[in-house]
C-alpha positions in Angstrom: -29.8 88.3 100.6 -30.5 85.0 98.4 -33.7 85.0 96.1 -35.7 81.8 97.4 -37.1 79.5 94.8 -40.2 77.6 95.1 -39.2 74.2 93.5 -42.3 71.9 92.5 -41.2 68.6 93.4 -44.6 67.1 92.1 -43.8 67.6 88.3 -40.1 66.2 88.1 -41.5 63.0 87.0 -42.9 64.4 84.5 -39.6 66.5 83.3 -37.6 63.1 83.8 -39.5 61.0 81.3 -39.2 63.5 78.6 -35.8 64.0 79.2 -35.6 60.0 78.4 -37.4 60.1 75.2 -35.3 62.7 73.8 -32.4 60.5 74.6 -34.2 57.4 73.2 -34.9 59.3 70.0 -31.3 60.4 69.8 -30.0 56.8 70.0 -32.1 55.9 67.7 -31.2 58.4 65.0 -27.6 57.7 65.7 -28.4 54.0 64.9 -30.3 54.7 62.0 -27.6 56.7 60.0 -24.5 54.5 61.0 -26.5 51.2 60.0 -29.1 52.7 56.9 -27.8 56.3 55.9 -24.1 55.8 55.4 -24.7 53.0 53.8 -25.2 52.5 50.0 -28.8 50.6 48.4 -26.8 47.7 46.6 -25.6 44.8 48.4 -22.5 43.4 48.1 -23.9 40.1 46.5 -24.9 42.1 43.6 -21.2 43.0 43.1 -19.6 43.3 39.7 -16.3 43.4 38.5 -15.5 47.2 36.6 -13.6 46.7 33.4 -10.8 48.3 34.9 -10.6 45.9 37.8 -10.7 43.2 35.5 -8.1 44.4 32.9 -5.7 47.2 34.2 -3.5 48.9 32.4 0.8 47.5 32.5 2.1 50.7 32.5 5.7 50.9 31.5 7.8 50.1 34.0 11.8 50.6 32.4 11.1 53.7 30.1 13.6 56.0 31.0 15.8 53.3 31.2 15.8 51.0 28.8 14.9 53.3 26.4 13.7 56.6 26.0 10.8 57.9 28.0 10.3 61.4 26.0 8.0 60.3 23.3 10.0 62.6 20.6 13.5 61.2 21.5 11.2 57.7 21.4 10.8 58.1 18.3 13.6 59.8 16.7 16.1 56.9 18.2 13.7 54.3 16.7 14.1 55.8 13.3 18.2 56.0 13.7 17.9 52.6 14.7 16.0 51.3 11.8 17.1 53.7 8.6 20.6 52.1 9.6 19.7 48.7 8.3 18.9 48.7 4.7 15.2 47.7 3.5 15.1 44.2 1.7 11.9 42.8 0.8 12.9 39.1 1.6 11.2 36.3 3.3 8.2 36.6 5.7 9.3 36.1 9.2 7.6 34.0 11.8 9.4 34.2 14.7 12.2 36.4 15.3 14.6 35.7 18.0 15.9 39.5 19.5 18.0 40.9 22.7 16.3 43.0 25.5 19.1 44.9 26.5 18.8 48.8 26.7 18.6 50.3 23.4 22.0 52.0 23.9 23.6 48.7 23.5 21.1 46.3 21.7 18.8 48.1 20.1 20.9 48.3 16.4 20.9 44.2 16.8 16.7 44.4 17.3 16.7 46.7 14.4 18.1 44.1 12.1 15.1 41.9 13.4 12.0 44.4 13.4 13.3 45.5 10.1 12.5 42.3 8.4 9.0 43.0 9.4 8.3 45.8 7.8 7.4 45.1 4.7 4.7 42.8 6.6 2.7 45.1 8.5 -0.4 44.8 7.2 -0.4 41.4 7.5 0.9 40.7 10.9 -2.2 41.8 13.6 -0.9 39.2 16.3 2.6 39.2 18.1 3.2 36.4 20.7 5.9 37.9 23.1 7.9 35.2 25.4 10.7 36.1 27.4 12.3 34.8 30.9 11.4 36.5 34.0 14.4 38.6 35.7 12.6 39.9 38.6 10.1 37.1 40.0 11.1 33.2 40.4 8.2 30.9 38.3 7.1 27.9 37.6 5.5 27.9 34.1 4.5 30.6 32.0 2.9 34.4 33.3 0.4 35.4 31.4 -0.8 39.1 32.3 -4.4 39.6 33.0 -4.0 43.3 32.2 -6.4 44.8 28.6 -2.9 46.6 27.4 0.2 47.8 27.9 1.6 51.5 27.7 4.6 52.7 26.3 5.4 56.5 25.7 4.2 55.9 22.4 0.7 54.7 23.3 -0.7 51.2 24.4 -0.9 47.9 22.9 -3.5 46.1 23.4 -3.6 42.5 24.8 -5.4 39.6 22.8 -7.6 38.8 25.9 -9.3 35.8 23.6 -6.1 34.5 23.1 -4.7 34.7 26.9 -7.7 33.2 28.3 -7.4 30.2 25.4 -3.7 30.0 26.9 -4.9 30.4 31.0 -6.2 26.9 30.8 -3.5 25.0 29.4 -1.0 22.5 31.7 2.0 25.5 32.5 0.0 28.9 31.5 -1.5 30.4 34.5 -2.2 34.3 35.3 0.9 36.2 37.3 0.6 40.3 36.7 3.5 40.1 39.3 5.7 38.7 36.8 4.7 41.1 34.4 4.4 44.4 36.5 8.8 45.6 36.3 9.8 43.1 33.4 11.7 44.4 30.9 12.3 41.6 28.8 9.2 41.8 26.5 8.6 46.3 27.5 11.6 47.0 25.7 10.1 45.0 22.5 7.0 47.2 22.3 8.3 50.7 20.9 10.0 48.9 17.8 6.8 46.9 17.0 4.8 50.1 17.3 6.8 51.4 14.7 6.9 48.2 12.2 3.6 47.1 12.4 0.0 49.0 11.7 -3.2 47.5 14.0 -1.7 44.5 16.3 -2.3 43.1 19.4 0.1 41.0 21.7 -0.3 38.2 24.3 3.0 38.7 26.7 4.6 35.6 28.3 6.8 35.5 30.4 8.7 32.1 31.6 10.5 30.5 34.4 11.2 27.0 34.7 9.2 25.0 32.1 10.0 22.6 29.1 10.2 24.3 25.7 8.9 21.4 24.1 5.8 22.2 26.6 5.5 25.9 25.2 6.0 24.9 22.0 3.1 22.3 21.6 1.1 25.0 23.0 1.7 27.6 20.8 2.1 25.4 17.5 -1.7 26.0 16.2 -1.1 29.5 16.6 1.5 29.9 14.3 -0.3 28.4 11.7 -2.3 31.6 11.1 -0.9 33.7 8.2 -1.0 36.5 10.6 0.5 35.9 14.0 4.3 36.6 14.8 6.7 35.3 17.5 9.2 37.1 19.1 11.3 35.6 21.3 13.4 37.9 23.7 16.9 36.9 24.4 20.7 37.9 25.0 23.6 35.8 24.7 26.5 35.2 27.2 26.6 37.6 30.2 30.3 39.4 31.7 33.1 37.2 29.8 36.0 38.9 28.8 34.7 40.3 24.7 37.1 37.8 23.4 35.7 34.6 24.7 32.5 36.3 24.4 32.9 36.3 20.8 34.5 32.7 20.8 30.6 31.7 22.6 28.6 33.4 20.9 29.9 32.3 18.0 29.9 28.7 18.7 25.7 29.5 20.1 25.0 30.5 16.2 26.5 27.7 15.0 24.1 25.6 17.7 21.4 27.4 16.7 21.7 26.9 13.2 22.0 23.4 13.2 18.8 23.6 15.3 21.3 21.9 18.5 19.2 22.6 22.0 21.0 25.5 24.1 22.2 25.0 27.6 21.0 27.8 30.1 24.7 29.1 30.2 24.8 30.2 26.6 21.7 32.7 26.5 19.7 34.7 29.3 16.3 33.2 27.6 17.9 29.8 26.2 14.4 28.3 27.2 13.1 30.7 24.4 15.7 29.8 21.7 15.1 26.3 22.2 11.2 27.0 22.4 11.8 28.7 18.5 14.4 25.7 17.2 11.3 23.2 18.2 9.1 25.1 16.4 11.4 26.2 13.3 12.0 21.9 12.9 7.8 22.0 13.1 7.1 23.9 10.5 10.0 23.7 8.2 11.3 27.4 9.0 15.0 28.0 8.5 17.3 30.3 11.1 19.0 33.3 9.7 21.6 35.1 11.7 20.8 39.1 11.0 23.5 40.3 13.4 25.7 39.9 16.5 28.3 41.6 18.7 28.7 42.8 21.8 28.1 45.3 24.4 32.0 46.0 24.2 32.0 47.4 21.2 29.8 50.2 22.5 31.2 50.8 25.6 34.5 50.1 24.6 34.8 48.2 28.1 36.1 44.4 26.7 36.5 43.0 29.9 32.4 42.3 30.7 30.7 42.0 28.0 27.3 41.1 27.3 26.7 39.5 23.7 23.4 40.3 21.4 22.4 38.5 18.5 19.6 38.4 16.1 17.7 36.2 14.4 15.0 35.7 11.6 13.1 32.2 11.0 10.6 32.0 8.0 9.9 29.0 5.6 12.0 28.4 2.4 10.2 29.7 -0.6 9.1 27.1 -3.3 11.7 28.6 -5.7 14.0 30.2 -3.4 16.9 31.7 -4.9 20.3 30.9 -2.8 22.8 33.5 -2.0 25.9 33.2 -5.2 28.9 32.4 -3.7 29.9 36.3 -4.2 26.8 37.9 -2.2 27.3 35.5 0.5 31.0 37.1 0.8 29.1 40.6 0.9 27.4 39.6 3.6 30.3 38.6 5.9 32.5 40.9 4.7 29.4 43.7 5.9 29.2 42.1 9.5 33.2 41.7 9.8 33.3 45.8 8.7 30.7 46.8 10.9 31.8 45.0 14.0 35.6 46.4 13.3 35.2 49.6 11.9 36.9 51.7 14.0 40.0 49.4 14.7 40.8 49.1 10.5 40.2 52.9 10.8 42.1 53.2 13.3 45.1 51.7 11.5 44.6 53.5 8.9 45.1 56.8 11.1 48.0 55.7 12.4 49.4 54.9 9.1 49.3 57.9 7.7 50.2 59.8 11.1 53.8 58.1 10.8 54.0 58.2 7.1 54.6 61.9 7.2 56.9 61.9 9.8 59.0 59.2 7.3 58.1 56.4 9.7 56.0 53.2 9.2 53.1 52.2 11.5 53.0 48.2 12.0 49.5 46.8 14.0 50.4 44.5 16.5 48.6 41.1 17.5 48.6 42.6 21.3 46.7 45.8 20.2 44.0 44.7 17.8 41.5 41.6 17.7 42.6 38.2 16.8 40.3 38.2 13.5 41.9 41.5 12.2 44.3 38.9 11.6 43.1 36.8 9.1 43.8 37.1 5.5 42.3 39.4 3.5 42.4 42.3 0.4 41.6 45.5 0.7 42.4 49.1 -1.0 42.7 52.3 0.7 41.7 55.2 -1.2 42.5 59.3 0.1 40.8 62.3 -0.9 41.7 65.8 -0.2 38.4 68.5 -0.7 36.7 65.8 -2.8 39.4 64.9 -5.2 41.5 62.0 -4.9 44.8 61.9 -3.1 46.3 58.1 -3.6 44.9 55.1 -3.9 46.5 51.9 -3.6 45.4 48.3 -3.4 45.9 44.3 -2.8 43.8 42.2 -5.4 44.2 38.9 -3.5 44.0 37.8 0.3 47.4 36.8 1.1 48.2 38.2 4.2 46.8 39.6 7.8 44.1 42.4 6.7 45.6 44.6 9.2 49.2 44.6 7.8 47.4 44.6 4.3 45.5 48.1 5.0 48.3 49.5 6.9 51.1 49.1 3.8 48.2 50.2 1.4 47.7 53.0 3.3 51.3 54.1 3.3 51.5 53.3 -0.4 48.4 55.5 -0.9 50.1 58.7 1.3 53.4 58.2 -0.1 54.3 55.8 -3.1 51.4 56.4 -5.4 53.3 57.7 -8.3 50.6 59.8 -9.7 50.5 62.2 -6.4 53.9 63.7 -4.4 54.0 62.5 -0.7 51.6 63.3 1.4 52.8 66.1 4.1 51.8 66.7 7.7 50.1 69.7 7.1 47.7 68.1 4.7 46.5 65.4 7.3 44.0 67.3 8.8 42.3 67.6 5.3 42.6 64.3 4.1 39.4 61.7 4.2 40.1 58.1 3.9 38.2 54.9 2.6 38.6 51.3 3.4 37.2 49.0 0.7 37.2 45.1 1.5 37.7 43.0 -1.5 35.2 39.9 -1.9 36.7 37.0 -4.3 36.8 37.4 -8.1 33.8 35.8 -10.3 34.3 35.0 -13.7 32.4 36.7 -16.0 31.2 34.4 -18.9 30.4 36.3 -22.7 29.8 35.7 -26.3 31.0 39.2 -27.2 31.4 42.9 -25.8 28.0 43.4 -26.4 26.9 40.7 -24.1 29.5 41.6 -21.4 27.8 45.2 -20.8 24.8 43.4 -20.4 26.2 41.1 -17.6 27.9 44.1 -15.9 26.0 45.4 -12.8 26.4 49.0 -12.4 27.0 50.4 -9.3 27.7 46.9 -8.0 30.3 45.6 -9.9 34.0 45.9 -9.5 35.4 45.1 -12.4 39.1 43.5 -13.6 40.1 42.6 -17.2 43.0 40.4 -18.0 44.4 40.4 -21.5 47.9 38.3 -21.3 50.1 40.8 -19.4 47.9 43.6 -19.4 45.1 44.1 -16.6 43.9 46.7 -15.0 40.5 47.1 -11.9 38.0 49.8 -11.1 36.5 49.3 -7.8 32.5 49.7 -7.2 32.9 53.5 -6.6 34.1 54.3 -10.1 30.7 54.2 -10.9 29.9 57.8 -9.3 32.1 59.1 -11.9 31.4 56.8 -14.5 28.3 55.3 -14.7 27.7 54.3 -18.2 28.7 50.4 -18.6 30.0 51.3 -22.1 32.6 54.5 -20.9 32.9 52.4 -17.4 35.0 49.5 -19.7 36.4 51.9 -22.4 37.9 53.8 -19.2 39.0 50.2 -17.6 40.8 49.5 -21.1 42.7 52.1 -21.1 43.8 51.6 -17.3 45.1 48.3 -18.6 46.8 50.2 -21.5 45.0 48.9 -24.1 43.3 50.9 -26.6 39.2 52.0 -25.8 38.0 50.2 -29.2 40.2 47.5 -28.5 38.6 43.7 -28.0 39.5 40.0 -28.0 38.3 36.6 -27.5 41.0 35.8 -25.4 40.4 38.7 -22.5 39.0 37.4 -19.6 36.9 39.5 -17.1 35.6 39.2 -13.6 33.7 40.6 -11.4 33.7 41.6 -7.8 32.4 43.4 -4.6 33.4 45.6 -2.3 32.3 46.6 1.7 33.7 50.5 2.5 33.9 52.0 5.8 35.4 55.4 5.9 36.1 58.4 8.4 33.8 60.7 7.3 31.3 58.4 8.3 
């Protein structure tokens, strides 16, 4: 039934030891391409570092945040920012002393800052950046090991000579830790990309160390004509906005007299301090470009955060110092700017109870402690572009908020030359603050020479002749603007005669800060 098989047991042997070779060779093969043919020709001794091992990119680590991570919006927010601040080719800054807040709240205070640099861009190439560390506890200073750092709009590229100079000095060590979610010195990059041309930065950031430490250090630095320090700093953190401003207030003053900082008075005091050591080095003088507080954004004046910003640069040979008049500009600017919408404010409610025969009042409870300090202002109304009232205070003898209030009711309804206004008619009206400066006497041989002293569109102008006297504001000029018709017109005001003249007249000037609603 079965098939029988002859099996030859003489040749198994035979069959057996080939059977072992094959395997042999298999083994063999197998150990060949696990030890030789996975394996690449170098060896690891001859192993060097890529460039990108050695200097990685920071990407940005708070864009989106911060500020903008859409490169347009980027852009278009940086512009806002800095058209706001007027250009003014002044003094060369060295180091410049900004917040790092996001841009929604500090970014108009930086403006004030990176503005100053502008006119410089050619000639600044090398930006030291220090800030404090917020994320990673140090000892010293971080320095970043990375060849640049990204932003939306591009990358910056690190001074690597520089850093490694810096890497060997007592303090200064490598930590790309430190670096890698810091926002401190991120959210300075954008507004440098946009001041400056071709630049490079070495980033620092600090945790505890001396400032007189940092500041021997980076001395010889800013000796070169081209290198820049910004140092990145806010001011008091989550005080109620009113002893915020009371702090911050008394920190300027500190900082002008070049007085150290204690740590309580500034998230990056260590850097302030590091900037005073330095200023008293090199002779550089402090100047405050601006200051508030995160409640006047948010509106929130129960935690606030405060901002400032500052400028330090050396005092020209021949320096011309600020007259007693522009100096009044320039408070009277920052006192408008950081109260615009409470003097407006009044203003509104003025003229909403003026038409409903009532008078509006500001209280000390409702409205901050400084709107209570003297000062002279006029309000002026306009109805389709043609004036509607305007009434004023020459002198600062009382609260400016009760002063705008009863100019602005005078304006609606006691200015002789217009009826009332009427309820109907608020909706149309527009409505300018102007905040007087003091009075400067004007000193002339002769009419002549008095139009040559008058600044147009600067000026205000009042003339005094015995009982007579009569004032144009600054903004006369848009509908006057040659000197000669400018004080012809003035005369007559005063009811004196256009060719009239005298010895005995006297004339000043004065300026004038105007916030508005159409604004």
């Amino acid at each position: 039934m079965f098939e029988k098989f002859d099996v030859d047991y003489a040749a198994l042997p035979k069959y057996v030891f080939i059977a072992a070779i094959i395997i042999a060779v298999l083994i063999l093969n197998i150990y060949f391409v696990r030890k030789y043919i996975s394996s690449n020709n170098e060896v690891i001794t001859d192993y060097t570092l890529r460039d990108e091992d050695i200097n990685p990119v920071r990407e940005a680590a708070v864009a989106g945040m911060f500020y903008p991570a859409d490169v347009y919006q980027l852009r278009k927010d940086l512009n806002s920012y800095l058209e706001t601040v007027p250009p003014k080719l002044g003094k060369r800054p060295h180091i410049l002393i900004v917040p790092h807040a996001g841009y929604l709240y500090s970014a108009q205070v930086a403006a004030h800052a990176y503005q100053k640099i502008l006119p410089f861009q050619q000639q600044i190439n090398t930006v030291f950046l220090l800030g404090p560390s917020h994320h990673v506890a140090l000892e010293g200073i971080a320095l970043s090991s990375a060849k640049s750092f990204r932003t939306p709009l591009g990358q910056v590229p690190v001074n690597a000579q520089i850093t490694a100079e810096l890497a060997v000095q007592k303090n200064f060590s490598f930590n790309d830790k430190a670096h890698r979610n810091e926002h401190a010195l991120e959210v300075q990059l954008p507004f440098l990309q946009k001041t400056l041309k071709n630049f490079n930065i070495i980033p620092m950031i600090y945790g505890r160390v001396n400032p007189e430490e940092i500041a021997k250090i980076l001395a010889p630095y800013l000796e070169r004509d081209n290198t820049l320090l910004i140092v990145s700093a806010d001011l008091s953190h989550y005080l109620d906005s009113k002893t915020a401003e009371k702090l911050d207030a008394e920190t300027a003053a500190m900082v002008a007299a070049g007085q150290p900082l204690d740590q309580h008075r500034s998230c990056g005091a260590t850097g302030i301090n590091t900037a005073m050591l330095l200023a008293r080095h090199f002779g550089f003088r402090p100047e405050l470009l601006d200051i508030t507080n995160s409640g006047n954004v948010t509106g929130d004046m129960s935690r606030v955060v405060g901002y400032a910003a500052w400028m330090f640069s050396r005092k020209p040979a021949a320096e011309e110092h600020l007259s007693a008049l522009e100096q009044e500009v320039e408070n009277l600017a920052f006192f408008a700017k950081h109260n615009k919408d409470k003097l407006l404010e009044i203003v509104e409610k003025t003229l909403q109870h003026a038409v409903i025969g009532k008078h509006f009042t500001p209280e000390r409870s409702d409205y901050p402690d400084v709107l209570f300090d003297k000062g002279a202002s006029f309000v002026t109304l306009t109805k389709n572009g043609e004036l509607r009232g305007c009434i004023g205070s020459l002198l600062p003898n009382r609260a400016i908020a009760l002063d705008i209030a009863d100019n602005a009711w005078q304006a609606a309804m006691a200015d002789s030359r217009f009826s009332p206004l009427t309820q109907p008619e608020l909706q149309e009206i527009e409505y300018t603050v102007s905040l007087l400066t003091g009075y400067e006497k004007i000193s002339f041989k002769n009419e002549a020479d008095l139009l040559n002293k008058i600044k147009p569109n600067i000026d205000g102008i009042v003339i005094r002749d015995g009982r007579r006297q009569g004032l144009f504001l600054p903004s006369v000029w848009k509908q006057i603007s040659n000197p000669a018709d400018f004080l012809n017109n003035l005369k007559i005001k005063a009811g004196l005669s256009p060719a009239y003249w005298s010895d005995e007249m006297n004339v000043y000037r004065f300026r004038t800060v105007e916030i508005n609603n159409a604004d």
